[in-house]
DSSP file (Angstrom, degrees, kcal/mol; ACC not computed):
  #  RESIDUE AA STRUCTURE BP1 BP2  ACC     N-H-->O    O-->H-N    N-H-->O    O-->H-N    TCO  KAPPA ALPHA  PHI   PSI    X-CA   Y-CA   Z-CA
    1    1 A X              0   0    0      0, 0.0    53,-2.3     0, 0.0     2,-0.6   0.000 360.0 360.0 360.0 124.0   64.7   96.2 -118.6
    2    2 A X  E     -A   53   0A   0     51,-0.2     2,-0.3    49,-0.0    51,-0.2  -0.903 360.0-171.0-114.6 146.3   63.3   98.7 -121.4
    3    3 A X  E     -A   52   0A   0     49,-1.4    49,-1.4    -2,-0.6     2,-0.4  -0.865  27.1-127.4-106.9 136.6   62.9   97.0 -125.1
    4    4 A X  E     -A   51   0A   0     -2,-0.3     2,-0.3    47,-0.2    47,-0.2  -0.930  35.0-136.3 -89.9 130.2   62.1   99.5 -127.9
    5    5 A X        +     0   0    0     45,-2.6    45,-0.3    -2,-0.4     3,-0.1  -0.529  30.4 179.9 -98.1 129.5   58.9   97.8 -129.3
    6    6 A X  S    S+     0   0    0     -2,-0.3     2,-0.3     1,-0.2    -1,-0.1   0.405  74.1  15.5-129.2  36.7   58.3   97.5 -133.0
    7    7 A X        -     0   0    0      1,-0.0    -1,-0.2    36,-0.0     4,-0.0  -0.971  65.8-135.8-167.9 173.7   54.9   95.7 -132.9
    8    8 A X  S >  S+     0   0    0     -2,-0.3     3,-2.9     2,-0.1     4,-0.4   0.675  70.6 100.8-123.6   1.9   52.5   95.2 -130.2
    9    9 A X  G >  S+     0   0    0      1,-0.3     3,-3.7     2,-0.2     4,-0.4   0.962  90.8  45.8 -24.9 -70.8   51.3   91.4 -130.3
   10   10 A X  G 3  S+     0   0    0      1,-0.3    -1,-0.3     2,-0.1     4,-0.3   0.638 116.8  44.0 -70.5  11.6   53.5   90.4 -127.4
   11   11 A X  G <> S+     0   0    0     -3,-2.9     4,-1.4     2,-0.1    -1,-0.3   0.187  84.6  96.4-126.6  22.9   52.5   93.4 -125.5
   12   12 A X  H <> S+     0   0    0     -3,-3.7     4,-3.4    -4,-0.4    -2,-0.1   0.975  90.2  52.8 -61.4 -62.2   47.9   93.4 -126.2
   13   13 A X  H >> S+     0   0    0     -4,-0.4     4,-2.2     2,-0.2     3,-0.6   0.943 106.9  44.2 -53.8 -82.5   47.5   91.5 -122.8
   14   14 A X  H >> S+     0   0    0     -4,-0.3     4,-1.1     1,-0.2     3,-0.8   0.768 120.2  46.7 -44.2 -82.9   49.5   94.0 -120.6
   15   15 A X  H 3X S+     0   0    0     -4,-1.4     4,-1.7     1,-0.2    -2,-0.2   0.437 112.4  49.6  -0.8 -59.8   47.4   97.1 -122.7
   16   16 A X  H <X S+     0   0    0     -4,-3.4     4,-5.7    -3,-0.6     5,-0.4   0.985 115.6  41.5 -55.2 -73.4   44.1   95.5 -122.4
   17   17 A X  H <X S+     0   0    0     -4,-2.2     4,-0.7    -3,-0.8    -2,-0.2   0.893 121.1  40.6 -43.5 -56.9   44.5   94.8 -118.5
   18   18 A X  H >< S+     0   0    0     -4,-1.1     3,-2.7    -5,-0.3     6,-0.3   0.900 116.9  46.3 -55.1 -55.2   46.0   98.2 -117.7
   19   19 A X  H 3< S+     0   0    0     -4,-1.7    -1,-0.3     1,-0.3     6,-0.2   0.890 112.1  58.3 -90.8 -36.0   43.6  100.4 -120.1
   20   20 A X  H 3< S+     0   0    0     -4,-5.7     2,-0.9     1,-0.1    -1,-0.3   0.746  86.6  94.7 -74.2   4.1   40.6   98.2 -118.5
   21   21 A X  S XX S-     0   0    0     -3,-2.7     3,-4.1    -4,-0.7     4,-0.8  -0.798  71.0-151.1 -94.5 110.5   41.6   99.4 -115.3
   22   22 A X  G >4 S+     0   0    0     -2,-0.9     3,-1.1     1,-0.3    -1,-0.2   0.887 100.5  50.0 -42.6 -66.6   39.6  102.7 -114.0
   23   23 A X  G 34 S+     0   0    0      1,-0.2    -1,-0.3    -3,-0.1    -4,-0.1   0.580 126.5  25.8 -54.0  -9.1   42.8  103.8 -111.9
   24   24 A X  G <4 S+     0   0    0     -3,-4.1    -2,-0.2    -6,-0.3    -1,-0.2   0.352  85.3 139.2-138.7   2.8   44.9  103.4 -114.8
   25   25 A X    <<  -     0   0    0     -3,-1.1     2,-0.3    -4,-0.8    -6,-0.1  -0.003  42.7-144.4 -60.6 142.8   42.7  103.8 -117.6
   26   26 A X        -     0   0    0      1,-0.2     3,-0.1     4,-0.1    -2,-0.1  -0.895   4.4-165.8 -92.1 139.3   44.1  106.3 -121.3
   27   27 A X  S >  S+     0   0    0     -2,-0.3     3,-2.5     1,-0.1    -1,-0.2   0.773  88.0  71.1 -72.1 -28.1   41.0  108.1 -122.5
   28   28 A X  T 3  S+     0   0    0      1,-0.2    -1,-0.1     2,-0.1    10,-0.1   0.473 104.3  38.9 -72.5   2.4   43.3  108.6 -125.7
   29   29 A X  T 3  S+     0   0    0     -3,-0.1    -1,-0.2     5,-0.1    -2,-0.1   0.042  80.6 121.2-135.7  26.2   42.8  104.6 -126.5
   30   30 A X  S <  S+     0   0    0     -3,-2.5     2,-0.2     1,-0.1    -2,-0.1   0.936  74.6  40.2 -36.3 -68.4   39.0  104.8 -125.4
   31   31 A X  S  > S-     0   0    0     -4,-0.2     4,-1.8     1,-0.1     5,-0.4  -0.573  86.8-120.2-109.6 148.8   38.0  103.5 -129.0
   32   32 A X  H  > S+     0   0    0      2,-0.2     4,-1.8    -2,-0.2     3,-0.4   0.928 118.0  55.7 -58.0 -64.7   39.7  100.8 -131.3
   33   33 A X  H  > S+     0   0    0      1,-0.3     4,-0.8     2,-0.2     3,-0.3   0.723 115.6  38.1 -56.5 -80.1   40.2  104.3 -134.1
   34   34 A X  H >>>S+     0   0    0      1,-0.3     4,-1.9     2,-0.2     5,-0.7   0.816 117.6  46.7 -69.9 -52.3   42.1  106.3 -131.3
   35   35 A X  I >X>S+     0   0    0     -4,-1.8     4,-3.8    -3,-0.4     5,-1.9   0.961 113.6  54.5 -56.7 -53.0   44.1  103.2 -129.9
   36   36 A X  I 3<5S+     0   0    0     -4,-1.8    -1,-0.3    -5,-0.4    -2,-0.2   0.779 122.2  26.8  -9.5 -69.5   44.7  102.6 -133.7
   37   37 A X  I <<5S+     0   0    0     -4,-0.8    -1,-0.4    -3,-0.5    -2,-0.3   0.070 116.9  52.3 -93.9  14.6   46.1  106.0 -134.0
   38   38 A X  I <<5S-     0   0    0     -4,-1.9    -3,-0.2    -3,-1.3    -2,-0.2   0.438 131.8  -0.2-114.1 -47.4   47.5  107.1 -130.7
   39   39 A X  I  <<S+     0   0    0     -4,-3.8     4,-0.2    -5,-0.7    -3,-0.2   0.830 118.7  55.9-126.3 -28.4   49.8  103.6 -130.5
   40   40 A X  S   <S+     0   0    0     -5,-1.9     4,-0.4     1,-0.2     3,-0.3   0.685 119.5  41.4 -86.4 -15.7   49.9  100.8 -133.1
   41   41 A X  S >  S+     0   0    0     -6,-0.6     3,-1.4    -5,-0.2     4,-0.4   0.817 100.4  71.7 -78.5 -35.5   50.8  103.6 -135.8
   42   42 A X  T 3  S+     0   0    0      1,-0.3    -2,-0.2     2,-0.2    24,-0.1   0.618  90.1  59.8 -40.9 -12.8   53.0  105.1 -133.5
   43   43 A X  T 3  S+     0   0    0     -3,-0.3    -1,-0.3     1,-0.2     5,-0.2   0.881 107.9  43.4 -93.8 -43.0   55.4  102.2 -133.9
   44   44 A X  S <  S+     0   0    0     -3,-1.4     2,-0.5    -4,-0.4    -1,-0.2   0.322  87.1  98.1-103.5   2.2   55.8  102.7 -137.6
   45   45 A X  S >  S-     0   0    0     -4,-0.4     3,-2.0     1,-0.1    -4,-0.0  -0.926  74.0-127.8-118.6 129.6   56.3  106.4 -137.9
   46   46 A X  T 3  S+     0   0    0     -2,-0.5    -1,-0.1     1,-0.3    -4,-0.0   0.692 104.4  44.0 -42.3 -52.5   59.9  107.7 -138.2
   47   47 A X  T 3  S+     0   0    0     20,-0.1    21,-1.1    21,-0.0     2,-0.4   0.095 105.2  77.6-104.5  31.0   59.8  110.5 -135.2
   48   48 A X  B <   -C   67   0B   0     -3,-2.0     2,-0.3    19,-0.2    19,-0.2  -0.958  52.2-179.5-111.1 140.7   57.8  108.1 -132.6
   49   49 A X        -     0   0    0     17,-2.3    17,-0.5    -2,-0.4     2,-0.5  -0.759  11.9-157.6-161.5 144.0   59.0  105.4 -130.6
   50   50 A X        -     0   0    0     -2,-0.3   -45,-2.6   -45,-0.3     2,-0.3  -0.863  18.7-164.9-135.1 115.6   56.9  103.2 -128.2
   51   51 A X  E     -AB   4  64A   0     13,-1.5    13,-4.0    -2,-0.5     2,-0.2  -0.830  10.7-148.6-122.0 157.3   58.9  101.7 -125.8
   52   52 A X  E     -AB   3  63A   0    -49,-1.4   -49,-1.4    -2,-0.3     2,-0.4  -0.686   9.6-152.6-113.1 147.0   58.1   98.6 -123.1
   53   53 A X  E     -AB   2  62A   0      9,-0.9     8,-3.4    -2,-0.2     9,-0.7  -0.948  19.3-170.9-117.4 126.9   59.7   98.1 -119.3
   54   54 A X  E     - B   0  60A   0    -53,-2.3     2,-0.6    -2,-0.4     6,-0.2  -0.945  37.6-151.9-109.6 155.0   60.0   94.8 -117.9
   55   55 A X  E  > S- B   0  59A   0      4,-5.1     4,-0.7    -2,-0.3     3,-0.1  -0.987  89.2 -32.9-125.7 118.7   60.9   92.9 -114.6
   56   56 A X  T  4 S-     0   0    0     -2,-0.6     0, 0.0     1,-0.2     0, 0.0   0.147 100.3 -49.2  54.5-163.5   62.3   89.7 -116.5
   57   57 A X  T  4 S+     0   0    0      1,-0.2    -1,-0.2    -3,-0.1     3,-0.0   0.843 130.2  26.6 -61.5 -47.9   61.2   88.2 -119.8
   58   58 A X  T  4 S+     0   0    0     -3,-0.1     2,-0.8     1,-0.1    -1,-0.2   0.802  96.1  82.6-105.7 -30.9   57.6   88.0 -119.5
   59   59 A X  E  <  -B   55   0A   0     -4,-0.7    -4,-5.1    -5,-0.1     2,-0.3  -0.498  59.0-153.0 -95.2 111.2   56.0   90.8 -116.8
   60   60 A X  E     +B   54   0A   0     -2,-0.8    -6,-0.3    -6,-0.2     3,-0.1  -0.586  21.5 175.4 -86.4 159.6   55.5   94.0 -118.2
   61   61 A X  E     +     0   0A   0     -8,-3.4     2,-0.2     1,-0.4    -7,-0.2   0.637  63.3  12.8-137.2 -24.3   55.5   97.2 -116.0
   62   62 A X  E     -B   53   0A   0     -9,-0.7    -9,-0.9     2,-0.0     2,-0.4  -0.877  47.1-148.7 159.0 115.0   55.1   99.9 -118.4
   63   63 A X  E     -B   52   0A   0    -11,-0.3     2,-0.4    -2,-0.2   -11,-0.2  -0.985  21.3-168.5 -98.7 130.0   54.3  101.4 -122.1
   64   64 A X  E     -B   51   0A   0    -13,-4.0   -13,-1.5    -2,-0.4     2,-0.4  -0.941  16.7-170.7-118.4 115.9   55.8  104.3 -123.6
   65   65 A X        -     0   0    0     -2,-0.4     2,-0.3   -15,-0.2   -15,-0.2  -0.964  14.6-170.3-107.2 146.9   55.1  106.5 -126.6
   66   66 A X        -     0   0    0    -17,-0.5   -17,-2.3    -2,-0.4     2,-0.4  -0.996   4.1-172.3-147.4  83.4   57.6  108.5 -127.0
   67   67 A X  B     -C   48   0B   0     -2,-0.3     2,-0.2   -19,-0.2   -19,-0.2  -0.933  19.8-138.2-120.0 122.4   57.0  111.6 -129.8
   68   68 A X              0   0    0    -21,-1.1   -21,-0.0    -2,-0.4    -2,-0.0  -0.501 360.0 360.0 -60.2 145.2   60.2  113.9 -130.7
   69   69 A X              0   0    0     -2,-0.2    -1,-0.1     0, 0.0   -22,-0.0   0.488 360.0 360.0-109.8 360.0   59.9  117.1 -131.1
């Protein structure tokens, strides 16, 4: 299932784990200022959208930002 996200609470956990993982690590959310700006603004600005995949309700598989051009 993909959700278009419009906060990131229920989705911190999956972030954390993935970003803390070497093999799966963003450099672009290295520091709380970039994560700041690269995804939790992203949500709120008009030509972004930051999308989620799940297998069932709770287990995330994925996060997307999504920038039009």
């Amino acid at each position: 299932m993909i959700k278009t996200l419009t906060g990131l609470d229920e989705s911190m956990d999956f972030i954390q784990d993935v970003n803390s993982d070497p093999l799966f690590h963003e450099p672009m959310l290295s520091s709380q200022e970039q994560f700041q700006h690269h995804l939790a603004e992203a949500i709120a600005e008009p030509n972004k959208d930051v999308f989620a995949t799940f297998h069932g309700k709770e287990s995330s598989l994925g996060l997307y930002d999504f920038i039009e051009g």
